[in-house]
C-alpha positions in Angstrom: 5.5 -17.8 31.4 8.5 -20.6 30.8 9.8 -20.7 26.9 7.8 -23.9 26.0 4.6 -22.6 27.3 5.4 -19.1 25.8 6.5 -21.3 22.5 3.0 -23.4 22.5 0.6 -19.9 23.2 2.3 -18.6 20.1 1.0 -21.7 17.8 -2.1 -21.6 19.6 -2.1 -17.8 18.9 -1.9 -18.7 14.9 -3.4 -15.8 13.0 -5.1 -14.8 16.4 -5.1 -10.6 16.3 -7.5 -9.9 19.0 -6.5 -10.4 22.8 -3.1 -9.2 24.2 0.5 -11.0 24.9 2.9 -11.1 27.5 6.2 -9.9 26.8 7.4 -13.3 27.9 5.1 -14.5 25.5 6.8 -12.4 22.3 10.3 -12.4 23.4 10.1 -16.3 24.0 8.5 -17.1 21.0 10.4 -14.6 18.7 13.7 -15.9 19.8 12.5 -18.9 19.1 11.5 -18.3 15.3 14.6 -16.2 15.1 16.5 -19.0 16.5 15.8 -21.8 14.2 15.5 -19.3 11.0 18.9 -18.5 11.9 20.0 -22.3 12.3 18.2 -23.0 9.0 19.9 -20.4 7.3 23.7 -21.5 8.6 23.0 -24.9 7.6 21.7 -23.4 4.1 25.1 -21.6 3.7 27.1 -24.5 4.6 25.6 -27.1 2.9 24.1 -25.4 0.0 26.6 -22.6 -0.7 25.4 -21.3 -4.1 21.8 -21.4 -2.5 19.7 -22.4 -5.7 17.0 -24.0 -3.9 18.6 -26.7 -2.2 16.5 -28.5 0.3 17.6 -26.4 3.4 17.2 -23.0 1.5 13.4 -24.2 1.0 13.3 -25.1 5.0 14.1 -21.6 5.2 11.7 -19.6 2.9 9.0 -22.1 4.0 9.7 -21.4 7.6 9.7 -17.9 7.2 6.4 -17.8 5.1 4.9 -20.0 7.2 5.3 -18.3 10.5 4.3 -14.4 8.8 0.9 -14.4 10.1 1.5 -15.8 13.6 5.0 -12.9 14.1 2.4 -10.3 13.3 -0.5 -11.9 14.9 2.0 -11.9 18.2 2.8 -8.9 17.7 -0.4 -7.3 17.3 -1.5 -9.0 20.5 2.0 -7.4 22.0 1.0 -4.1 21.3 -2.6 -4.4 22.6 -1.0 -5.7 25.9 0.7 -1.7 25.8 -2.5 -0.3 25.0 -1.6 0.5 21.5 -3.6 -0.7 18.0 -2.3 -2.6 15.9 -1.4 -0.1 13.7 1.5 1.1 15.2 3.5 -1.9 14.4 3.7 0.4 11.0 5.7 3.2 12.8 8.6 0.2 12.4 8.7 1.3 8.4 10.3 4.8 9.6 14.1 4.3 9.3 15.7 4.1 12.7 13.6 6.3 15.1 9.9 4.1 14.1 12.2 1.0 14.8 13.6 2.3 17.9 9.7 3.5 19.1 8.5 0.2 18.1 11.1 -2.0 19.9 10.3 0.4 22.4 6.8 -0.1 22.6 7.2 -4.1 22.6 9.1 -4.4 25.1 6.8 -1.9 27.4 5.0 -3.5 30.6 1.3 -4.3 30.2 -1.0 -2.0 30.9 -2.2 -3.8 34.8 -5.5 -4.8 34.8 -8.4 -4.8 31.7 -7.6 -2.2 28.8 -9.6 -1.7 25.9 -8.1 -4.7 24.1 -9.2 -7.4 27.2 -8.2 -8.7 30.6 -4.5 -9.0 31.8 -2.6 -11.8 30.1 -0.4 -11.6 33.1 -3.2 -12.3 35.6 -5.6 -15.5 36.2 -9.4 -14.8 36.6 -9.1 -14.7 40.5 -6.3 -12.6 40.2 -7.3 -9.5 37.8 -7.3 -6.2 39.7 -10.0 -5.4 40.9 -12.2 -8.6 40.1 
């Protein structure tokens, strides 16, 4: 999966828990988010130094409020592609060793084939294992 088709499945994917991700999929579309909050935030600083809700600084927040459900909803659907609930993106609130686990666990291959969360992301009908 290219970034713009891995940046257009996350939209798609707005507030979409169920299924599972590719790690193209996550890492693409996190980057992305990361990238242009971080561009957002630069511009912020530059332009609107003492940061009292100058028109970038509400780009920013807006940005970053706006994109909360789809970052978990991705990551949710990450974690499913490791076989792991959804819950364990809470094992990120330990300090340093839950981060580590999580980061871990995100960047994990797939589980090959159907798991309990649905079919292969990383596979087209024809192609699933054993199908």
């Amino acid at each position: 999966m290219g970034f713009g088709e891995a940046i257009a499945s996350f939209f798609r994917g707005y507030g979409q828990f169920s299924g599972r991700a590719r790690r193209s999929e996550f890492w693409f579309a996190t980057l992305f988010v990361s990238g242009v909050g971080f561009v957002l935030a630069v511009l912020g600083g530059i332009f609107d130094p003492n940061a009292e809700g100058g028109i970038l600084t509400f780009l920013y927040a807006l940005w970053i409020l706006g994109l909360a459900i789809p970052n978990l909803a991705i990551a949710s659907r990450r974690l499913h592609d490791a076989d792991a609930s959804f819950g364990y993106y809470f094992i990120g609130l330990v300090p340093i060793a839950g981060i580590i686990l999580l980061l871990v666990k995100l960047a994990q291959e797939g589980t090959p084939g159907a798991n309990r969360f649905g079919d292969s992301p990383k596979f087209t009908d024809e192609d699933q294992p054993g199908g």
